[in-house]
C-alpha beads as a LAMMPS data file, in Angstrom:
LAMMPS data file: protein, C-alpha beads

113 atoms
112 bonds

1 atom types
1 bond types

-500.0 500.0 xlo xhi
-500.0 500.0 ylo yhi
-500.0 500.0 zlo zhi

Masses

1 110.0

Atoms # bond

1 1 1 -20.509 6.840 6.208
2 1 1 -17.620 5.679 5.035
3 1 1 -15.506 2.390 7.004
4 1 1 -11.840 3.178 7.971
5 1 1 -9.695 0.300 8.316
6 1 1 -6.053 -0.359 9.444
7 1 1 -3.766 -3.420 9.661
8 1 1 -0.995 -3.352 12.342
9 1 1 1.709 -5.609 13.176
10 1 1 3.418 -8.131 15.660
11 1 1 6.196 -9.744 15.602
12 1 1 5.029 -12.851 13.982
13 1 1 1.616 -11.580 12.127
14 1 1 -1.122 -8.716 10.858
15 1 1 -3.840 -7.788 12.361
16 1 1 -6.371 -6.073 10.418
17 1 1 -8.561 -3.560 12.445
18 1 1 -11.592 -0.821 11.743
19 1 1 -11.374 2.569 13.544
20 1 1 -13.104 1.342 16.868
21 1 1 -11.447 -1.698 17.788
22 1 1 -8.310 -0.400 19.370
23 1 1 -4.686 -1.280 19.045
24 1 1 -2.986 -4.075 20.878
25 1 1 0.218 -3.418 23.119
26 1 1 1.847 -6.022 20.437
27 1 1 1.028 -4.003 17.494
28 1 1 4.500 -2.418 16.331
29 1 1 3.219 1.600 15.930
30 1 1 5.014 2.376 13.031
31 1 1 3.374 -0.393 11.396
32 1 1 0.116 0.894 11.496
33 1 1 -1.360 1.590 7.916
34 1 1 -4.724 2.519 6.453
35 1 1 -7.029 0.649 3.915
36 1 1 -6.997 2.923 0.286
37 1 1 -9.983 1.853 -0.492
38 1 1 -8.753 0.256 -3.415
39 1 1 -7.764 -3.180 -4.900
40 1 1 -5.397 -4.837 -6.866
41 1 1 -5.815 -6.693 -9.984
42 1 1 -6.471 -10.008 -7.958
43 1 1 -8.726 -8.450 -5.635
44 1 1 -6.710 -7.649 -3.031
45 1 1 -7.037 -4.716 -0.496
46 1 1 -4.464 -1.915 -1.143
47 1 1 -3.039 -0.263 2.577
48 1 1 -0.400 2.338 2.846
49 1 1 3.292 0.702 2.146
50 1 1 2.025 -1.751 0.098
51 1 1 4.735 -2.705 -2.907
52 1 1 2.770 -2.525 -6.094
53 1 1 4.106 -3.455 -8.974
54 1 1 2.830 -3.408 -12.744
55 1 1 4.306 -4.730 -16.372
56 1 1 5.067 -1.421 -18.225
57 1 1 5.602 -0.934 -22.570
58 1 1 9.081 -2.014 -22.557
59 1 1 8.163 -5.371 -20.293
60 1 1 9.828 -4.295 -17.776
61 1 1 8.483 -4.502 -14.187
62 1 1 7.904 -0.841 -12.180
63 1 1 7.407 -1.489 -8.261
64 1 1 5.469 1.843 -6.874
65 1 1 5.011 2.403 -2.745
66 1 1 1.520 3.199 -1.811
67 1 1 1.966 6.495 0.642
68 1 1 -0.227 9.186 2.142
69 1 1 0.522 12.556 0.567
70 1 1 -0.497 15.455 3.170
71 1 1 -0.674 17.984 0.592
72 1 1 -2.961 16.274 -1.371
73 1 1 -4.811 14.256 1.557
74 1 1 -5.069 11.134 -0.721
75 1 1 -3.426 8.143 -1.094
76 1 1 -0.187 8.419 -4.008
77 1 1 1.611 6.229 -5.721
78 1 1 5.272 6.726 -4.902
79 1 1 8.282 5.311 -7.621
80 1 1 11.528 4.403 -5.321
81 1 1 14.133 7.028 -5.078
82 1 1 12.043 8.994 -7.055
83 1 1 10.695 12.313 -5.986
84 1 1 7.115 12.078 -8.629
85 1 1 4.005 10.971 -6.816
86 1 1 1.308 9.683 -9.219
87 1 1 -2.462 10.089 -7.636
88 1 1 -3.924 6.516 -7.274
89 1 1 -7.525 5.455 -8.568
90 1 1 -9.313 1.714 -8.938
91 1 1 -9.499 2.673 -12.712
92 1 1 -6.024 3.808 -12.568
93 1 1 -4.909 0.078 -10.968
94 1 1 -6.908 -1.612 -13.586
95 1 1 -5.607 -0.343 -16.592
96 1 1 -2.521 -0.961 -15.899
97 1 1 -2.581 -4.501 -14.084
98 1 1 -1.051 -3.267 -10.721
99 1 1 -0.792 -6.185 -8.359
100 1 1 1.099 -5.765 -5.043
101 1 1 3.798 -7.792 -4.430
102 1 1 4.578 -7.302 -0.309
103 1 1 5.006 -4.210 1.531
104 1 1 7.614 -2.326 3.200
105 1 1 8.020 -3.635 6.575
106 1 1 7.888 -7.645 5.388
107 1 1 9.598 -7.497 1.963
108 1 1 12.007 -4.004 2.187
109 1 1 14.233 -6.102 -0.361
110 1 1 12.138 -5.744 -2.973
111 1 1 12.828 -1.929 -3.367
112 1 1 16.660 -2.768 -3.297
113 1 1 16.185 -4.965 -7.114

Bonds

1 1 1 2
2 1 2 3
3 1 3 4
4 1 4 5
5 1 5 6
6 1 6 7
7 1 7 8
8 1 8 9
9 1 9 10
10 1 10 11
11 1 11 12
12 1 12 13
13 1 13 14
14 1 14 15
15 1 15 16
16 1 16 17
17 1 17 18
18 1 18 19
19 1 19 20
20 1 20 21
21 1 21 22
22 1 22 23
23 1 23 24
24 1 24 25
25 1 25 26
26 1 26 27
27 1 27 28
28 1 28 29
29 1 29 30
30 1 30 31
31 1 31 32
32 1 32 33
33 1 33 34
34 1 34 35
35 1 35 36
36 1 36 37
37 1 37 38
38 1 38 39
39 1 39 40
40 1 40 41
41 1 41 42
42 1 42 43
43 1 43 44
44 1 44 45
45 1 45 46
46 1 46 47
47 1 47 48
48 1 48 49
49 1 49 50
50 1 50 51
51 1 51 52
52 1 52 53
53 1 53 54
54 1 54 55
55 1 55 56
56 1 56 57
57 1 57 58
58 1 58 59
59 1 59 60
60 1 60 61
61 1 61 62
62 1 62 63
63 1 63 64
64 1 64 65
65 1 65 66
66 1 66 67
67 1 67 68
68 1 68 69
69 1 69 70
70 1 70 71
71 1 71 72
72 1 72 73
73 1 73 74
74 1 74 75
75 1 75 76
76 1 76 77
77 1 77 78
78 1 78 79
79 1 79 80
80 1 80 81
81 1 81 82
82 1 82 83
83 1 83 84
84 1 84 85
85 1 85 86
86 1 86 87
87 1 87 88
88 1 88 89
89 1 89 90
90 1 90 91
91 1 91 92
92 1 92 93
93 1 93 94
94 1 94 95
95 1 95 96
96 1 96 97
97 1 97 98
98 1 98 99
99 1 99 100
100 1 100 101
101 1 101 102
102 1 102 103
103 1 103 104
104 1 104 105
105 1 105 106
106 1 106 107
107 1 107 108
108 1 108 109
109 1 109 110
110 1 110 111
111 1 111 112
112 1 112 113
């Protein structure tokens, strides 16, 4: 069987939560996001809105948002203002050295460079 885990937020931190542990009163909703399955380059769990970002030929840094795609019920990864969704694998991540850099709800900045 396979684990699902979330992470939800407060106003001050993350809570990180499997499918039977419930959701606090404090946790914001709409900042509720699901584990990929997948890691980054250092190891790190990959959840939905996670800022990703990777080193591409011409040295130049591409940020990708990780987002649930309906239509293919798997996890994409999503280039800002930028209709192409690229499907998202662990071999896929390590190829290419994708590392994530924040998220949308603590670091919305980031997609504004």
């Amino acid at each position: 069987m396979r684990n699902l885990y979330f992470r939800g937020k407060n106003k001050d931190r993350w809570f990180y939560l499997n499918l039977f542990s419930g959701v606090s009163d404090d946790i914001d909703i709409k900042t509720i996001s699901q584990f990929t399955g997948l890691y980054d380059t250092k190891s790190n769990e990959i959840y939905e809105g996670d800022i990703l970002s990777y080193i591409n030929f011409d040295r130049k840094e591409e940020l990708y948002i990780v987002e649930y795609s309906e239509d293919t019920a798997s996890f994409m990864l999503c280039k800002p203002n930028f209709k192409h969704k690229s499907p998202m694998n662990q071999e896929h991540i390590n190829s290419l050295g994708f590392e994530i850099i924040g998220n949308i709800y603590d670091d919305p900045e980031l997609l504004n460079s």
